[in-house]
C-alpha positions in Angstrom: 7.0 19.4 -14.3 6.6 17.1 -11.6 6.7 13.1 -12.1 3.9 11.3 -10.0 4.6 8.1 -8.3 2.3 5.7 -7.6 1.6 5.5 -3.9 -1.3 3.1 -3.0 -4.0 1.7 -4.3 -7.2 3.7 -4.4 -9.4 2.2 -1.4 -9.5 4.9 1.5 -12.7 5.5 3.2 -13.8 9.0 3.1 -12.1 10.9 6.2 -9.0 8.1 6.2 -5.8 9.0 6.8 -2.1 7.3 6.2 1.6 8.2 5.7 2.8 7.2 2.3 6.9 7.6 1.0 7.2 9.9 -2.0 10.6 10.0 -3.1 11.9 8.9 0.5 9.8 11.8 1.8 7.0 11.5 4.2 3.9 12.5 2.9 -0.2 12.8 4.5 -2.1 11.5 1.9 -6.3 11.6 2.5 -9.3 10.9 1.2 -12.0 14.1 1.8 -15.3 12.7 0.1 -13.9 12.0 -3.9 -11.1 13.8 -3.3 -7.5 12.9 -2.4 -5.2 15.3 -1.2 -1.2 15.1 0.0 0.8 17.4 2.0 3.9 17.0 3.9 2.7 15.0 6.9 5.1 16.5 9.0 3.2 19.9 11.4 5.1 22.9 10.9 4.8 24.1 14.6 6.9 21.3 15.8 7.2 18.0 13.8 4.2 16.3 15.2 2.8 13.4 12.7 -0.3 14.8 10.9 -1.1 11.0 9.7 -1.7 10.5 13.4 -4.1 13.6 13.9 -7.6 14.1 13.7 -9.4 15.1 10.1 -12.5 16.9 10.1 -13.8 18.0 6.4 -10.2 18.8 5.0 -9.0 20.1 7.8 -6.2 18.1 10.0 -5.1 18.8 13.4 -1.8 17.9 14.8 -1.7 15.7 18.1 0.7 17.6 19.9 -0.4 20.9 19.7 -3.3 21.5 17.9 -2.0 23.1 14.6 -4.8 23.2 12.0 -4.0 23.2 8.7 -6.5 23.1 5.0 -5.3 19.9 3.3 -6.7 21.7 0.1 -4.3 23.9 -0.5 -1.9 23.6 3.1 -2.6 27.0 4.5 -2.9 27.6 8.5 -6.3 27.4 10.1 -4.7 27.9 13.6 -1.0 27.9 14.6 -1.6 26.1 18.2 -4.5 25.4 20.3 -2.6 28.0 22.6 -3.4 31.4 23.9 -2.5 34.2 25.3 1.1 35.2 25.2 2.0 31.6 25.2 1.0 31.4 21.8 2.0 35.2 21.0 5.7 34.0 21.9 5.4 31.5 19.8 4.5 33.3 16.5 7.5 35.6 17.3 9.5 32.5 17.4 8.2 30.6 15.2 5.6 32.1 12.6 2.9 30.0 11.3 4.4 28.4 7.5 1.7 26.4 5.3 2.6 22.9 4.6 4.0 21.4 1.1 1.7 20.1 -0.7 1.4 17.3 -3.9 -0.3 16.9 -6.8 -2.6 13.6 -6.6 -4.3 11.7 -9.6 -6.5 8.4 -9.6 -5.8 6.3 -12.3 -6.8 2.7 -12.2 -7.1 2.1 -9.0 -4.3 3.8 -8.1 -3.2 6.6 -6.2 -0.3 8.8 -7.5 1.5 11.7 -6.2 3.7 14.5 -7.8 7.1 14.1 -6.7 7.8 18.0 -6.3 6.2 19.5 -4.3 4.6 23.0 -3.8 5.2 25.9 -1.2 1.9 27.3 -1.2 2.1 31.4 -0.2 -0.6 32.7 2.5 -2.9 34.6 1.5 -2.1 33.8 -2.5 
């Protein structure tokens, strides 16, 4: 069972963004209309910083390459904004993974998030 840590304080605008630290960890947290939602704010593709990408509904996009991911539940909406055997060579290499994601809870104001994290499994 995972602890959760209080994080911020419950004021985001719908569609906002920021890195937060859980347990020295770098973390996306967002607001997506009442919801909050954390995953590793790290892309998977190549380290770009999600925090600094562009969120449309609960999906964020990665500034360096375009990686998509669901914020919902982390899985891969699109591996790169490549094409072609460019990005063919690339899922050899490097197959698309889903990001960790966190439990969140509003409680008082406050935003908290699980300290463990989850692998989420495509597909599952």
């Amino acid at each position: 069972m995972s602890d959760f840590i209080e994080v911020t304080a419950a004021n985001f605008k719908d569609g906002e963004m920021r890195r937060v630290l859980v347990d020295g960890k770098e973390v996306l947290l967002a607001r997506v209309g009442a919801n909050y939602y954390a995953t590793q704010d790290r892309c998977q593709h190549l380290g770009g910083d999600l925090s600094m990408g562009k969120l449309e509904g609960s999906v964020v996009t990665c500034p360096r390459h375009g990686s998509q991911y669901d914020l919902k539940d982390g899985h891969v909406v699109r591996w790169t904004d490549w094409t072609g055997l460019k990005l063919t060579l690339t899922k050899i290499a490097k197959p698309p993974r889903p990001l960790r994601t966190y439990g969140v809870r509003v409680e008082g104001g406050k935003v908290l998030v699980a300290s463990g994290g989850t692998s989420v499994i495509a597909g599952a």
